[in-house]
C-alpha positions in Angstrom: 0.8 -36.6 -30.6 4.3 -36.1 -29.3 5.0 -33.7 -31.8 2.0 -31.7 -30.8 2.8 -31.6 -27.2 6.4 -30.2 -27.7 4.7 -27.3 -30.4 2.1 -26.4 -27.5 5.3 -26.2 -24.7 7.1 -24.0 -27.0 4.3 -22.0 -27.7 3.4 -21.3 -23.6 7.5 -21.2 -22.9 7.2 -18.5 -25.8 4.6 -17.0 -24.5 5.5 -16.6 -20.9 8.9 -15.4 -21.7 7.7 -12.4 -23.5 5.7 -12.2 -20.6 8.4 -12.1 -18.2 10.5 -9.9 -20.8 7.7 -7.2 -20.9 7.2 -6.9 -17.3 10.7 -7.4 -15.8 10.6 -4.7 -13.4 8.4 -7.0 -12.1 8.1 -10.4 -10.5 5.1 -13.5 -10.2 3.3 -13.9 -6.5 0.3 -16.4 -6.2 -1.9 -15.8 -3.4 -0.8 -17.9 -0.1 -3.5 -20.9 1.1 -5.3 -20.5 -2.2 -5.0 -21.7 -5.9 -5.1 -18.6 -8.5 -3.6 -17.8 -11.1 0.0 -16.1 -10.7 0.3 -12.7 -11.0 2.6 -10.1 -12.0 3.4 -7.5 -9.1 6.0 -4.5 -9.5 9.1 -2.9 -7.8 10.6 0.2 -6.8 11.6 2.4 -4.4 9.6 5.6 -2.0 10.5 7.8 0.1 8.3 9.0 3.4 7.4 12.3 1.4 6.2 10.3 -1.4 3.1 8.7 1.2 0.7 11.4 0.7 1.0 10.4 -2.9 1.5 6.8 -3.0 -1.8 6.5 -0.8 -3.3 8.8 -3.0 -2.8 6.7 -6.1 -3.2 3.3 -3.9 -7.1 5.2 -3.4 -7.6 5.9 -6.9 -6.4 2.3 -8.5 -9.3 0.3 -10.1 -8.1 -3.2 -9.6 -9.7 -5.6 -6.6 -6.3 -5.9 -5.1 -4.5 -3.5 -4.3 -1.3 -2.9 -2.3 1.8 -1.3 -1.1 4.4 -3.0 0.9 7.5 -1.3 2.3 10.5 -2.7 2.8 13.5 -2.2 4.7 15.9 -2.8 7.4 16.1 -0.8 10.4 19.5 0.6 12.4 19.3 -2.3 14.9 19.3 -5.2 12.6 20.6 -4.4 9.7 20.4 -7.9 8.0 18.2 -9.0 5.3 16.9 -11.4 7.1 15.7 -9.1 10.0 13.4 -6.8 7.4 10.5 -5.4 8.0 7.4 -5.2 5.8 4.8 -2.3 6.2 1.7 -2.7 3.9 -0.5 0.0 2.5 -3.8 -1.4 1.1 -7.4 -1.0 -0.1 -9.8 -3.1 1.7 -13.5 -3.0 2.1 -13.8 0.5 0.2 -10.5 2.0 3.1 -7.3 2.3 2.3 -5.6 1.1 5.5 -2.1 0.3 7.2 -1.2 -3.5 7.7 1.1 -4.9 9.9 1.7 -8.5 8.3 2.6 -11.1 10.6 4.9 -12.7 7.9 8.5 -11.9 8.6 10.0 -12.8 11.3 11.0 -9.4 12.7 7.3 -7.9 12.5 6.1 -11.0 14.2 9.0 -10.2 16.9 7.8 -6.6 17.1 3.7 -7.0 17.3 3.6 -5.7 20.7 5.8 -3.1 20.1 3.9 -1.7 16.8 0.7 -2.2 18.7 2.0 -0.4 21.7 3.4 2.8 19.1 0.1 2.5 18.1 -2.1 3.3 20.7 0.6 5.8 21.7 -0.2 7.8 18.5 -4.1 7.5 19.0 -5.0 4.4 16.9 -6.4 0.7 18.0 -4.9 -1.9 15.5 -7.6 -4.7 14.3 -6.7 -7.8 13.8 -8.1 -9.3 10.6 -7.1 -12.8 8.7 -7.0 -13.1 4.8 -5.5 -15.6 2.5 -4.4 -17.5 5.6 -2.4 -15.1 6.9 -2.6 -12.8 10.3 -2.3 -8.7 10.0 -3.2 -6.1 12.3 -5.0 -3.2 10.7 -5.3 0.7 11.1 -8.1 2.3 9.1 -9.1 5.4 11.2 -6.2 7.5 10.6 -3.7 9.6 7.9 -2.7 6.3 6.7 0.4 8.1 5.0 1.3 10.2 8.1 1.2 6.6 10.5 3.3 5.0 7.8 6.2 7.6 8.1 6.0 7.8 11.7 6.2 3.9 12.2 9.2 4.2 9.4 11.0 7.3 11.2 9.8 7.2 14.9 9.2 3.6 15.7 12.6 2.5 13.5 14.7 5.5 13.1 15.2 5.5 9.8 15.8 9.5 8.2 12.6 10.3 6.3 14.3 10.9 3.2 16.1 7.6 2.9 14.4 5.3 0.3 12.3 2.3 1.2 12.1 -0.5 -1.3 8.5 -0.9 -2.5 6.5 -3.3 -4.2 2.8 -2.9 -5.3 -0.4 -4.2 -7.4 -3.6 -2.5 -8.8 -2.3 0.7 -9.6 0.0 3.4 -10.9 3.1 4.5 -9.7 5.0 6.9 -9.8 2.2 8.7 -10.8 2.6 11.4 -14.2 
């Protein structure tokens, strides 16, 4: 019996190692306030030209979940810990702009996204999934409030790269 359990340990280390090899642009997220089964979610970097594009492709993914966080620091606070997260994702049949209340610095900076928000036309929602708090924007160019938040609201030069990492489709596109 012993001998059988250390085989079928091998087997799955085996296993998820090719795994891990095969996708190591990549990295495993499991779903917050849920059990499911871990999943494999990719990295890489956009600019604010690439939006139009990267909305585009988050509209024509055929995978339930679907998303696009941005990532970066702004001017201000530089740190890592200070950065902020700006999520692009398909919900209900809409792609859509979410502002996670996750990290600490878009926590600290609700009022003031909501606040840019109105100022540009747009009432943010404020929906609850997985456990965790967002505000949403649906009725808008998703991609053009993106690069405003990223260029306006932060300051950051709108061809600078963001980090990105996303699930349930393609990107770059070919």
């Amino acid at each position: 019996m012993g001998t059988a359990v250390i085989i079928v340990g091998l087997v799955a280390a085996t296993i998820v190692a090719a795994v891990v090899i095969t996708n190591w642009n990549s990295y495993i997220v499991v779903d917050r306030g849920k059990v499911s089964i871990p999943r494999f979610v990719k990295e890489g970097e956009v600019r604010t030209s690439d939006l139009p594009a990267l909305v585009k492709a988050l509209s024509s993914g055929s995978q339930e979940v679907r998303y696009a966080a941005l990532i970066f620091s702004a001017p201000d606070r530089p740190s890592e810990q200070d950065v902020l997260n700006l999520q692009l994702s398909f919900e209900n049949g809409k792609v859509g702009f979410d502002w996670v209340l996750l990290a600490p610095r878009n926590i600290e900076d609700q009022a003031k996204f909501s606040e840019f928000a109105r100022e540009h036309g747009v009432e943010p929602v404020s929906r609850t999934l997985n456990g965790v708090s967002y505000l949403r924007v649906e009725d808008t160019d998703v991609a053009e409030f993106a690069s405003l938040i990223v260029t306006e609201m932060y300051r950051r030069p709108p061809d600078e790269p963001l980090d990105l990492v996303f699930q349930g489709f393609d990107w770059p596109q070919n």
